[in-house]
C-alpha positions, 0 to 999 in steps of 0.5 A: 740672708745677711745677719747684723748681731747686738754685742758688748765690746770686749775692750770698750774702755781698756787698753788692750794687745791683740794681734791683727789674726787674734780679731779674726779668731774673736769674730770668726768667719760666718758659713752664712755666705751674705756675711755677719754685721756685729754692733758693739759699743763704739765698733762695727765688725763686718765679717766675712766668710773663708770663701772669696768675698766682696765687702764694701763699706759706704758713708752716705748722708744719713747712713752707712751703707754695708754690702757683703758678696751682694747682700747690702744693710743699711745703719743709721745714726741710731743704730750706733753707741759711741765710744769715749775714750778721750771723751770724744765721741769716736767710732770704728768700723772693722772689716775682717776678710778671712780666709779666700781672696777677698776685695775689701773697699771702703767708698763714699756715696754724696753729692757734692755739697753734702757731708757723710753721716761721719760729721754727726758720728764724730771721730771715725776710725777704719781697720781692715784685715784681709788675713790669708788669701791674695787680697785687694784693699781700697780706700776711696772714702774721704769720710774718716780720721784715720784707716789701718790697712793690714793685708796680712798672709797673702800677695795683697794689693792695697790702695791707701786714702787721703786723709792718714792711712797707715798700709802694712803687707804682713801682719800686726800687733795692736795695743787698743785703746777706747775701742778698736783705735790702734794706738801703737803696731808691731809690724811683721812680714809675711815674706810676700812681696804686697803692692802698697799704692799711696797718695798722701799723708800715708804710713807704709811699711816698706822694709823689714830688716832683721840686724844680728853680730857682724860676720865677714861674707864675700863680696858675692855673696853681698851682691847677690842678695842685695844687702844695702846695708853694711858695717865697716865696708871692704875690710879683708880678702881670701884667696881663689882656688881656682884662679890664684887671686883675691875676693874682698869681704865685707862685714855684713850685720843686717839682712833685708827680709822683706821688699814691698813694692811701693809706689808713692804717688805724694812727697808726704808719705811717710815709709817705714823700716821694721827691724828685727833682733836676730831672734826676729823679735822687733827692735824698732821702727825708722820712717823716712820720706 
């Protein structure tokens, strides 16, 4: 039977940092099969289970709409608190797949000259997390601010909205601030190769790339691991033992860790290289169209 719990938020007006895993240890997966609703000031958390899990999230006009694995709810305006952080009325909705290959979709369900409950809520804000597991993340809704699509551990496959949505393979550090609203992100890679589809005005994560003290390799080494970025170049050569001649180094300072597959269907997306110190503790973040 499908369960929706009363809770008070636990950062409804702090700035908080938590991991993307840390919310699945805060809401942690229910044994009830039909799934968990958690109602806090300002935030839906939808909660799945550690089995493989069909979540869809569907603005209607008077609704929002929850199905877990067949079992559906339905809350309306009055069933929701606001948050105010910036003294806007402001909303979140949180999906948590868990453990299990789960397919997580966020839809609208209106004709075509009707708007979603959203216009009356104010500010929407989607966070999904897929945790371990192959995942299917889709957002098909135009009913929202703005979406945060984290696959985490897993070959996912996630499909971005329209409005601004940012998609990250691996997993994230979040600081919160007014409820569930990621402010800033650190990314991290799962070393899994994540599908990341995109058609506008998106943030991807598309690289993670770790720099540390330049070192001279041999050309082959370069070539077999594709290293695209390079200090100085061709700058010395060793010999051959078998053959007498000559291999030309290169001064290598950085390793590509991870390679999404991205496909960009809009010139307006935005792809992102997170770097790392050779410690593997972050460095920054480059965008690049």
């Amino acid at each position: 039977m499908f369960r929706f719990v009363l809770a008070g938020l636990l950062f409804a007006s702090s700035v908080s940092v938590v991991a993307a895993a840390e919310l699945e240890d805060m809401f942690p997966a229910t044994s009830d099969p039909d799934g968990l609703v958690i109602l806090e000031r300002g935030a839906m958390i939808v909660v799945g289970t550690n089995q493989d899990d069909e979540i869809r999230v569907t603005f209607r006009r008077n609704s929002i709409r929850v199905h877990i694995n067949g079992e559906r709810s339905t809350f309306r305006e009055n069933d929701i608190e606001f948050d105010t952080p910036l003294e806007v009325e402001a909303f979140n909705i949180v999906v948590l797949g868990h453990e299990g290959q789960d397919n997580i979709e966020f839809e609208d369900d209106l004709d075509d000259d009707e708007t979603s409950i959203v216009a009356s809520i104010g500010w929407l804000n989607l966070l999904a997390h897929g945790n371990h597991g192959d995942d299917v993340m889709m957002n098909r809704s135009m009913s929202y601010d703005q979406a945060t699509l984290i696959g985490g551990m897993g070959t996912d496959k996630i499909f971005a909205g329209v409005v601004n949505d940012i998609l990250i393979g691996g997993e994230i550090e979040m600081i919160l601030g007014g409820g569930f609203m990621p402010q800033f992100f650190t990314p991290f890679p799962d070393f899994q190769v994540d599908d990341l589809v995109a058609y506008k005005n998106a943030t991807i994560v598309a690289e993670y790339w770790t720099s540390f003290t330049a070192v001279l390799l041999p050309t082959m080494f370069y070539q077999l691991n594709q290293l695209d970025r390079i200090g100085a170049g061709k700058i010395g050569t060793i010999p051959s033992r078998e053959k007498g001649d000559v291999i030309p180094l290169r001064k290598i300072d950085s390793f590509r860790l991870e390679l999404e597959n991205v496909i960009s269907y809009s010139n307006t997306n935005l792809l992102g290289q997170a770097w790392y110190d050779e410690d593997l503790t972050f460095d920054g973040f480059v965008l690049y169209q």
